[in-house]
N, CA, C and O atoms as CSV, one atom per row, in Angstrom:
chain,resi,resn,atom,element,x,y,z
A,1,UNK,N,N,77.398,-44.421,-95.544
A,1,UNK,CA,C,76.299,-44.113,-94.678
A,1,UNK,C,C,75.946,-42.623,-94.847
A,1,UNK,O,O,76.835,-41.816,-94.575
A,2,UNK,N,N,74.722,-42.155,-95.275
A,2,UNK,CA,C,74.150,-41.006,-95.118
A,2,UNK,C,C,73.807,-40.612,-94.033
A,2,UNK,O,O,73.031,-41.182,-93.266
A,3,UNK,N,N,74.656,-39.050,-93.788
A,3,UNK,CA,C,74.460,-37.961,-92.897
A,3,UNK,C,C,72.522,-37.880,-92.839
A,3,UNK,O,O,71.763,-37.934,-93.807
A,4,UNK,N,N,72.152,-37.735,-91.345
A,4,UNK,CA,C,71.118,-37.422,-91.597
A,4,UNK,C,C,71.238,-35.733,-91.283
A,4,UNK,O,O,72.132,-35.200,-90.627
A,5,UNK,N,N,70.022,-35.023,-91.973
A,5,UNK,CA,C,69.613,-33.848,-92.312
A,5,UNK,C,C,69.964,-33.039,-90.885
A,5,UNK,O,O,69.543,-33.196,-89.739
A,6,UNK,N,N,70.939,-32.088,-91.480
A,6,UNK,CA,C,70.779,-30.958,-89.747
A,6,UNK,C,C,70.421,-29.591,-90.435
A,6,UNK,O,O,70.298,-29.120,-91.565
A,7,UNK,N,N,70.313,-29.184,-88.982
A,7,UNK,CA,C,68.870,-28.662,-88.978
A,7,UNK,C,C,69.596,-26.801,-88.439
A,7,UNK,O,O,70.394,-26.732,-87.504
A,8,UNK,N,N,69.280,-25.909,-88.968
A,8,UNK,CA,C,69.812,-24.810,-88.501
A,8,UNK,C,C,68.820,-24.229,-87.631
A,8,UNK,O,O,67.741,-23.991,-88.173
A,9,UNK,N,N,68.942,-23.918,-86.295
A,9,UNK,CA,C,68.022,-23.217,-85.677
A,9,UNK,C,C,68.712,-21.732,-84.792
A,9,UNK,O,O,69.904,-21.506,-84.583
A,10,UNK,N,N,67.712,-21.018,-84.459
A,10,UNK,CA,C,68.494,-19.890,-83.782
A,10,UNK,C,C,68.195,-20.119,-81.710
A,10,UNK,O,O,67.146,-20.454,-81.159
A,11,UNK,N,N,69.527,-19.789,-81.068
A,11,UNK,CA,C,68.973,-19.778,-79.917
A,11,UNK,C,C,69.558,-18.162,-79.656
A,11,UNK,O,O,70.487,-17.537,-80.168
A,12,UNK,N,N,68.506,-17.803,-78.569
A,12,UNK,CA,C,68.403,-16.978,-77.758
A,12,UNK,C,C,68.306,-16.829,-76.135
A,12,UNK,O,O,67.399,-17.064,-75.337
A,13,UNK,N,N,69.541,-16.372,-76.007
A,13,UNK,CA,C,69.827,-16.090,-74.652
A,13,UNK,C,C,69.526,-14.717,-73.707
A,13,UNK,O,O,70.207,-13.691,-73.728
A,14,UNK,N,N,68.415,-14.946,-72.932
A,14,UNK,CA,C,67.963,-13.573,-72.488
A,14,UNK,C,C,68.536,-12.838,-70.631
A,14,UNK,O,O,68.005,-13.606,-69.829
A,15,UNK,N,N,68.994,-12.217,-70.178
A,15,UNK,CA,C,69.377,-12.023,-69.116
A,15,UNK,C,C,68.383,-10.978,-68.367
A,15,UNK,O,O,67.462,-10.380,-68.924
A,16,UNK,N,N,68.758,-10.870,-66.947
A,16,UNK,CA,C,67.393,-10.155,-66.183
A,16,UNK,C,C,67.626,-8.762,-66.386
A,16,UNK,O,O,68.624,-8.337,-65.804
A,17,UNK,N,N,67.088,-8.084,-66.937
A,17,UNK,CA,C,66.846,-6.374,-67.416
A,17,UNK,C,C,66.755,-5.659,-66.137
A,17,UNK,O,O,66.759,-6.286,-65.078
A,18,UNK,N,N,66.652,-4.073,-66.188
A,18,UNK,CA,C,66.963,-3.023,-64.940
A,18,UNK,C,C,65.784,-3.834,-64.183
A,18,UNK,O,O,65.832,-4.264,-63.031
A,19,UNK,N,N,64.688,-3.944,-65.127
A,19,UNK,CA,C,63.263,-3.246,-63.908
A,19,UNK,C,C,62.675,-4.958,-63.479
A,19,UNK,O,O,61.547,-5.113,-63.012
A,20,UNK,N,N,63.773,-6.325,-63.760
A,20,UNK,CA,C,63.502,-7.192,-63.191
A,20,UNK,C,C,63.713,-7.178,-61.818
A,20,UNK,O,O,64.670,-6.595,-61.309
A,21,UNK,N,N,62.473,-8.078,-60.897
A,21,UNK,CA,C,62.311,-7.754,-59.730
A,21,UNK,C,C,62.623,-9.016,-59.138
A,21,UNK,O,O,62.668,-9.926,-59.966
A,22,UNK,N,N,62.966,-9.511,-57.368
A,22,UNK,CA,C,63.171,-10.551,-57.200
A,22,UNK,C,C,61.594,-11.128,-57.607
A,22,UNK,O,O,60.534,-10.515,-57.737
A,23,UNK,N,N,61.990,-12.851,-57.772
A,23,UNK,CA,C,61.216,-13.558,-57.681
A,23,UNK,C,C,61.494,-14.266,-59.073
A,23,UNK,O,O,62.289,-13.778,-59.876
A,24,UNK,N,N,60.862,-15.337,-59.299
A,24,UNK,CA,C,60.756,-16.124,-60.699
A,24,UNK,C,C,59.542,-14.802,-61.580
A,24,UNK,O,O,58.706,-13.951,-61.276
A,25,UNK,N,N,60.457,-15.650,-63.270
A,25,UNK,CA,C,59.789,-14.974,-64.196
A,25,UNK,C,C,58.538,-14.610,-64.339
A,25,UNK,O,O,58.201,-13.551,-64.868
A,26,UNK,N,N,57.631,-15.603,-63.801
A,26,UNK,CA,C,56.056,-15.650,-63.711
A,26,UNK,C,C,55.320,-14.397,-62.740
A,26,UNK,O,O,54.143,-14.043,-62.798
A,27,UNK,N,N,56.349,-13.878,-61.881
A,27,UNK,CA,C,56.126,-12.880,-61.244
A,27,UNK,C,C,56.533,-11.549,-61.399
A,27,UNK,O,O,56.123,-10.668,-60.643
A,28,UNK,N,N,57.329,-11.331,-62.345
A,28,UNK,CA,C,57.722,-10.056,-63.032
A,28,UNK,C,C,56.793,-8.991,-63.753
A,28,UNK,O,O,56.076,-9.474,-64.630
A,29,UNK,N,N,56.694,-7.787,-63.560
A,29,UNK,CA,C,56.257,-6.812,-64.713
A,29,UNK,C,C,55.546,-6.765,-66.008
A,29,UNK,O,O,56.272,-6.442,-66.948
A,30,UNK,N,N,54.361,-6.995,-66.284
A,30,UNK,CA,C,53.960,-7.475,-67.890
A,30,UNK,C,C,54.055,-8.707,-67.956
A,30,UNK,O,O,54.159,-9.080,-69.125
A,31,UNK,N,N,54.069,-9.784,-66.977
A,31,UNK,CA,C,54.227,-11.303,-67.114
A,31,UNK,C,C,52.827,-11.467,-68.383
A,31,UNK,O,O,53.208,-11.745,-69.520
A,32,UNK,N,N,51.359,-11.305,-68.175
A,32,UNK,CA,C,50.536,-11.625,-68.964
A,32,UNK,C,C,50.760,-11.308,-70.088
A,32,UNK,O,O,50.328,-12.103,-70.923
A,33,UNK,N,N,51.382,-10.262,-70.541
A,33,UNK,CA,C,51.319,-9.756,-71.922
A,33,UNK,C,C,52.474,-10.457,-72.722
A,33,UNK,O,O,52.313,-11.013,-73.809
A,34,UNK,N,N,53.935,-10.334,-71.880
A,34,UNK,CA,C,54.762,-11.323,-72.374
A,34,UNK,C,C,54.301,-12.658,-72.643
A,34,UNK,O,O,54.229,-13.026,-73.816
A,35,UNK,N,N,53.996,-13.390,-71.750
A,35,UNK,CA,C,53.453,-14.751,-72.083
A,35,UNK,C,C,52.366,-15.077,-73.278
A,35,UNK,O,O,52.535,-15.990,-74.085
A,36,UNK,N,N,50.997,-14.021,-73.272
A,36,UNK,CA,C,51.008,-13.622,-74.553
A,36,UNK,C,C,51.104,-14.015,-76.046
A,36,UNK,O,O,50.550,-14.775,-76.840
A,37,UNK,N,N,52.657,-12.586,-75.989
A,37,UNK,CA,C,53.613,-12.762,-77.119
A,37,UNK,C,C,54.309,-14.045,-77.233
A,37,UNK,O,O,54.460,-14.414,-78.398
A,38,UNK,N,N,54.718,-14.731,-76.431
A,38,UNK,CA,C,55.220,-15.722,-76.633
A,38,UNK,C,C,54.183,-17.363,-76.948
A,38,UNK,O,O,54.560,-18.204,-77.764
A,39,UNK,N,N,53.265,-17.468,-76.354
A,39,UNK,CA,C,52.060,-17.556,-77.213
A,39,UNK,C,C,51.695,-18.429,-78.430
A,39,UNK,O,O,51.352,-19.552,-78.799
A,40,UNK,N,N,52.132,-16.598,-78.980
A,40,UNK,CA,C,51.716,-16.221,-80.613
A,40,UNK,C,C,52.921,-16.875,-81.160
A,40,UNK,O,O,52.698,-17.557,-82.161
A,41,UNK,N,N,54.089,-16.837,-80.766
A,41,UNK,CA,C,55.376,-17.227,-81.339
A,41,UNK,C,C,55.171,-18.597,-81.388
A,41,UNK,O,O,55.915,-19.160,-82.190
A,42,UNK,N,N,54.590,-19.136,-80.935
A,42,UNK,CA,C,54.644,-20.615,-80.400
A,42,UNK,C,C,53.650,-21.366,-81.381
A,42,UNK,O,O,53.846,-22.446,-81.937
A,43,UNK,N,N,52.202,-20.296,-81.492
A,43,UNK,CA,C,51.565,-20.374,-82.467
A,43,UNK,C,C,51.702,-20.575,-84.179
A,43,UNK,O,O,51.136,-21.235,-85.050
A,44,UNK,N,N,52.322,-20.024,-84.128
A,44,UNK,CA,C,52.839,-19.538,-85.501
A,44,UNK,C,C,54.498,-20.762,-85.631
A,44,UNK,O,O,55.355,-20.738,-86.514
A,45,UNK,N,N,54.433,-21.517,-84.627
A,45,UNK,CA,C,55.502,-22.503,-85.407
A,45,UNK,C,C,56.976,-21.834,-85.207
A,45,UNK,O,O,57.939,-22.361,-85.764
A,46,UNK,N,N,57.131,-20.744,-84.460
A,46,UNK,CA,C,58.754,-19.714,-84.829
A,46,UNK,C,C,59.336,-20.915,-82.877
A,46,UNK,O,O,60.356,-21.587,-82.730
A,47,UNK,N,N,58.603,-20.769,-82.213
A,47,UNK,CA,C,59.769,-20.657,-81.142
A,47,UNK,C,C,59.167,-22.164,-80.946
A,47,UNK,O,O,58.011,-22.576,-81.044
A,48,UNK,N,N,60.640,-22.964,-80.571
A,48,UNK,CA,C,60.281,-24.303,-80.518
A,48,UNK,C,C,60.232,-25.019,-79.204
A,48,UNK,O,O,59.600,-26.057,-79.009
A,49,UNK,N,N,60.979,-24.352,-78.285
A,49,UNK,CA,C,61.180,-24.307,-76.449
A,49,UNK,C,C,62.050,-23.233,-76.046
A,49,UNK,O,O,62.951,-22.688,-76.685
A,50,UNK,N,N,61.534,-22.971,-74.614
A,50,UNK,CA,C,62.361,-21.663,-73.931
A,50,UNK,C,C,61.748,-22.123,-72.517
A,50,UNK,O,O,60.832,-22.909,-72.275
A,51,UNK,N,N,62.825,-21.124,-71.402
A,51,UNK,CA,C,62.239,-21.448,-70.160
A,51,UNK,C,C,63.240,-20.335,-69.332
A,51,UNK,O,O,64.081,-19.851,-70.090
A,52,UNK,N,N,63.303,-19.921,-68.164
A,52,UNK,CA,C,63.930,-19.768,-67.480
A,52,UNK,C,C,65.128,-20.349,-66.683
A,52,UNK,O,O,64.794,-21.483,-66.338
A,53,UNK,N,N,66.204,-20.103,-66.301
A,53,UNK,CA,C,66.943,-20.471,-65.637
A,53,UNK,C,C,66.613,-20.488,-64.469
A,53,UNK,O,O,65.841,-19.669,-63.970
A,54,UNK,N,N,67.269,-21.624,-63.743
A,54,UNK,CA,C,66.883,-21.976,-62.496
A,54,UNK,C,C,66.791,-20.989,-61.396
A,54,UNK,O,O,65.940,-20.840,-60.519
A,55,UNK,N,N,68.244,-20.146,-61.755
A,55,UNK,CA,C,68.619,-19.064,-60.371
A,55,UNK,C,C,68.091,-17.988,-60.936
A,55,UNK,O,O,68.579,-16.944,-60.506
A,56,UNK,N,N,66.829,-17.797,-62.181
A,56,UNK,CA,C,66.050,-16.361,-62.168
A,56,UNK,C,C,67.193,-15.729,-62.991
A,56,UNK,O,O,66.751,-14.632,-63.334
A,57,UNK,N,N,68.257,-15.853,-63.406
A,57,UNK,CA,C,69.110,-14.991,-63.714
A,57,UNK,C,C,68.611,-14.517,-65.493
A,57,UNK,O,O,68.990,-13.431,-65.930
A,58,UNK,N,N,68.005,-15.189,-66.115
A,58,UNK,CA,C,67.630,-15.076,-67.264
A,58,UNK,C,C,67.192,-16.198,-67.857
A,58,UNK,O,O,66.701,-17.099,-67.177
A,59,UNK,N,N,67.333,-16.308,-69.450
A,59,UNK,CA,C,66.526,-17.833,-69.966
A,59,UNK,C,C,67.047,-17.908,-71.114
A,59,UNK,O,O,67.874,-17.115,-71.564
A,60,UNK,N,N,66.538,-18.999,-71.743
A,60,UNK,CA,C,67.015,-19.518,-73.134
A,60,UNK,C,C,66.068,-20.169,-73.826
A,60,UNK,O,O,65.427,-21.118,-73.376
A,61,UNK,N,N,65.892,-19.503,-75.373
A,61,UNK,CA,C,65.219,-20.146,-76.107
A,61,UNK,C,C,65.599,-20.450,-77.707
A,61,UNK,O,O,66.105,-19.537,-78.359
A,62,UNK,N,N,65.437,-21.283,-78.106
A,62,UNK,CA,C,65.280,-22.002,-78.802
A,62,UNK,C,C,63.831,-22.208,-80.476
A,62,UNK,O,O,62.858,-22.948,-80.616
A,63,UNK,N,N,64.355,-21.301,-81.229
A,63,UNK,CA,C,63.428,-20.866,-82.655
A,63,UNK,C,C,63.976,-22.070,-83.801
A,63,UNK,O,O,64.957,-22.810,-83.878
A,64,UNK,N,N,62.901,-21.841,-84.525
A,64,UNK,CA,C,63.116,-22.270,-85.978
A,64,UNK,C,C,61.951,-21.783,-87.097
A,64,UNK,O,O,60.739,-21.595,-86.994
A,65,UNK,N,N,62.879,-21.673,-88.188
A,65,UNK,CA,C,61.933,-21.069,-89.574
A,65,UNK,C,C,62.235,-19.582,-89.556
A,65,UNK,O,O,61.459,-18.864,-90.186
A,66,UNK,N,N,62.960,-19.181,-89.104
A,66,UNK,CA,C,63.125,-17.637,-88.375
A,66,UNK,C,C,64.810,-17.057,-88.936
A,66,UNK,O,O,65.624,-17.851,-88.466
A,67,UNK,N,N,65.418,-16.128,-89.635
A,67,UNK,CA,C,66.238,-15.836,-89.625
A,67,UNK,C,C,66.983,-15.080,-88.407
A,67,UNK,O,O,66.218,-14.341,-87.787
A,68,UNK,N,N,68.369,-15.108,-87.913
A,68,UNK,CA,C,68.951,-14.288,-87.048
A,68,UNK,C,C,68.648,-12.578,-86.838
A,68,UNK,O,O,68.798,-11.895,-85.825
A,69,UNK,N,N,68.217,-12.230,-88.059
A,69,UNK,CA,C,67.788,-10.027,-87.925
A,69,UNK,C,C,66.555,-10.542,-87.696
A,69,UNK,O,O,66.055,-10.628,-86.574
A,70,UNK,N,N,65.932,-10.961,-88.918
A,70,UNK,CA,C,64.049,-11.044,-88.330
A,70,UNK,C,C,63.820,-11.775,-87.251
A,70,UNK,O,O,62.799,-11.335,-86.722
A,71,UNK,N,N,64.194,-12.552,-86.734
A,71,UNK,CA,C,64.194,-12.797,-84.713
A,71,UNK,C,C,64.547,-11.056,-84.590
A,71,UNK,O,O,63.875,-10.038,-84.754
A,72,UNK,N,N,65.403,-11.228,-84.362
A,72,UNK,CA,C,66.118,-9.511,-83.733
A,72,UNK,C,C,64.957,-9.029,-83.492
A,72,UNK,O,O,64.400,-9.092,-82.396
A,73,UNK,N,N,64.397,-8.390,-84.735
A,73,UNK,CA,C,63.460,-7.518,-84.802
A,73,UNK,C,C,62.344,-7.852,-84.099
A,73,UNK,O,O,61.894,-7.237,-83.133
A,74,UNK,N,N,61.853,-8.953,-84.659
A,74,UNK,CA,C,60.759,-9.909,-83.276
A,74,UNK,C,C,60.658,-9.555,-82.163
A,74,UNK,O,O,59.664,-8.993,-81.703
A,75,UNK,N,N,61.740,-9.848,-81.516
A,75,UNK,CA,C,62.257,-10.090,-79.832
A,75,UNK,C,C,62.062,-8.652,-79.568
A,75,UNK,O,O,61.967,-8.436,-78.359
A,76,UNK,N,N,61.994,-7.864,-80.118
A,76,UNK,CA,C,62.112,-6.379,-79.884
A,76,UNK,C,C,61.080,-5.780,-79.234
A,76,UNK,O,O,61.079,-4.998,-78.283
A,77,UNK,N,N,59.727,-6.512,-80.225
A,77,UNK,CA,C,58.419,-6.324,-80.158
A,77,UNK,C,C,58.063,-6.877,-78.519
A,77,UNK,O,O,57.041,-6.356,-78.072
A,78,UNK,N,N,58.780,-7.879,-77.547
A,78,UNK,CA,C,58.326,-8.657,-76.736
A,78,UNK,C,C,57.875,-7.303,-75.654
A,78,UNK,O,O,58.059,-6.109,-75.890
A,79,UNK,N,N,57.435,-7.723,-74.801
A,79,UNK,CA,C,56.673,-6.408,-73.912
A,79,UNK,C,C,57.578,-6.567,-72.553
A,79,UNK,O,O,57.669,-5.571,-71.835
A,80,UNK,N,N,58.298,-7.854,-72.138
A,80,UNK,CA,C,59.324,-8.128,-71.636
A,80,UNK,C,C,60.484,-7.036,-71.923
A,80,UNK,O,O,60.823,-6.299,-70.997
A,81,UNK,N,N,60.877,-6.963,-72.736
A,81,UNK,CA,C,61.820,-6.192,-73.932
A,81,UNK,C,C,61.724,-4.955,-73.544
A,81,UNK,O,O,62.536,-4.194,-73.018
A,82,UNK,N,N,60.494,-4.825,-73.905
A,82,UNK,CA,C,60.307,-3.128,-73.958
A,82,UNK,C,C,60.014,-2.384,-72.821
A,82,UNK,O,O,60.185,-1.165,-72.778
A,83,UNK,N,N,59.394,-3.336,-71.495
A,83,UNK,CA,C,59.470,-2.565,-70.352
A,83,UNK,C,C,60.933,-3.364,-69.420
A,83,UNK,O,O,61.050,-3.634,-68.225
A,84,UNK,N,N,61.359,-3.450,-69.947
A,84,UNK,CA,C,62.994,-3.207,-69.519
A,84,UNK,C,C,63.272,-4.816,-68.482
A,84,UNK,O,O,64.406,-4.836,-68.002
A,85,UNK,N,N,62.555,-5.848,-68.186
A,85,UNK,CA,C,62.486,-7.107,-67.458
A,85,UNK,C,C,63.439,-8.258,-67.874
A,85,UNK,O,O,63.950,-9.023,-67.056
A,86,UNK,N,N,63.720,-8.342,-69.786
A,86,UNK,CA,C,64.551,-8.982,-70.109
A,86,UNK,C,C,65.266,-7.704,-71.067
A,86,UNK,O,O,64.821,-6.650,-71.522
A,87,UNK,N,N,66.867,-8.519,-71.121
A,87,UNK,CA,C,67.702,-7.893,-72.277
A,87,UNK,C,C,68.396,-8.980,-73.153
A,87,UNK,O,O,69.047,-9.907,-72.671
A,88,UNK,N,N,68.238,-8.824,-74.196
A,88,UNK,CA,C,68.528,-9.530,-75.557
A,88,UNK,C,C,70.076,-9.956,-75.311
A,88,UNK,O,O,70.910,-9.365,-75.997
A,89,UNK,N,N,70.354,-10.561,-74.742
A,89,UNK,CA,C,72.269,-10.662,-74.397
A,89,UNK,C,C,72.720,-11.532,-75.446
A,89,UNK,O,O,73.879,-11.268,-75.766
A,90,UNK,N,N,72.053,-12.760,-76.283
A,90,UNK,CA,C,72.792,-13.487,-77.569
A,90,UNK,C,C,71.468,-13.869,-78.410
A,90,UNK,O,O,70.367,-13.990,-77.874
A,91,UNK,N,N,71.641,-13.998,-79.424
A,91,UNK,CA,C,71.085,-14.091,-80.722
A,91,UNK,C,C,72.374,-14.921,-82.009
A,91,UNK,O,O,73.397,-14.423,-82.481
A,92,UNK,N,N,71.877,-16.051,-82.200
A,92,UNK,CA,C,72.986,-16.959,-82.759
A,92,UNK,C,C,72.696,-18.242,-83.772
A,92,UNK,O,O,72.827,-19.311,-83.175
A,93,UNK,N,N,72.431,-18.342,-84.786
A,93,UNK,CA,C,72.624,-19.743,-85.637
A,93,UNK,C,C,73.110,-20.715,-84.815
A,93,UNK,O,O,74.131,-20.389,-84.208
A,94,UNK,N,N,72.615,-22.000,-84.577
A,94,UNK,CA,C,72.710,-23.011,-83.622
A,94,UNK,C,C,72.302,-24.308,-84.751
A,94,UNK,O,O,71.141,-24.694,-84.880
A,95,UNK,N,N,73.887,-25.103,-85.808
A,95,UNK,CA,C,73.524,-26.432,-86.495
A,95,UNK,C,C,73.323,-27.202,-85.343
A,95,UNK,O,O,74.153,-27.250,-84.436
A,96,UNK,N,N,72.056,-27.922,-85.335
A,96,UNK,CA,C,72.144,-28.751,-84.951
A,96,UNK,C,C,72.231,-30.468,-84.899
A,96,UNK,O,O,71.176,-31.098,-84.833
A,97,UNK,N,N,73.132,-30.961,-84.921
A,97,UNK,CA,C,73.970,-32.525,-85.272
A,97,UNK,C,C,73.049,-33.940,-84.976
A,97,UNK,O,O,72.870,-35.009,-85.560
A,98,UNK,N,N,72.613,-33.347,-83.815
A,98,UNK,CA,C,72.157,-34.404,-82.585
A,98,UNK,C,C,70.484,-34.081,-81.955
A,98,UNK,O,O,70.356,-33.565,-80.844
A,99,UNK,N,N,69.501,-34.380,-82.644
A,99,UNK,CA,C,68.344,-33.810,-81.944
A,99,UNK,C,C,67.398,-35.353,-81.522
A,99,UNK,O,O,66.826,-35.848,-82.493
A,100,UNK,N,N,67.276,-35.863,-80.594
A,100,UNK,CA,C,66.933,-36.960,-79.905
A,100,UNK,C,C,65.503,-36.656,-79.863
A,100,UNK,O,O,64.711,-37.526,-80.226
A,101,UNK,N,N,64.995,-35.272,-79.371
A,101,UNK,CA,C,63.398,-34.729,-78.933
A,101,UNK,C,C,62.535,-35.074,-80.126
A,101,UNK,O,O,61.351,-35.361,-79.951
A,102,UNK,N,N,63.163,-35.057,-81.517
A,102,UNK,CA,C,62.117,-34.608,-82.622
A,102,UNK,C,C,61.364,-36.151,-83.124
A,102,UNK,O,O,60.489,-36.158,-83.989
């Protein structure tokens, strides 16, 4: 029996930065411009799902077609990022075995 094809993708785990404020993500600092950037990522085929965590504490997303540094560098660019709301806490190669969604 043939293995079917897995699939290497990167996830990213983001946590709440200094100048995150209470409330959900949608209400934070640069929300329009982040959303945005993310967008364009979405556009362009790189980020495949992401979302927030329930308790606001940060989020997780989920790329493909994208190497682990060139994400890096990406994520850098986010306006989230740069006015201090999220911080980059994991960046990671993620085989994945089992994908039911696709």
């Amino acid at each position: 029996m043939a293995r079917p094809p897995r699939v290497v993708r990167v996830v990213v785990r983001w946590r709440a930065g200094p100048t995150w404020t209470s409330g959900a993500v949608d209400e934070q600092p640069g929300w329009d411009e982040h959303a945005a950037f993310i967008d364009d990522l979405v556009e362009r085929g790189l980020m495949v799902m992401g979302g927030p965590f329930s308790d606001n504490s940060g989020s997780l997303m989920l790329f493909e077609g994208v190497g682990v540094e060139e994400l890096r560098a990406l994520l850098n660019e986010d306006p989230f990022v740069q006015n201090g709301v999220f911080v980059v806490d994991d960046v990671r190669e993620w085989t994945v075995f089992v994908d039911t969604l696709g």
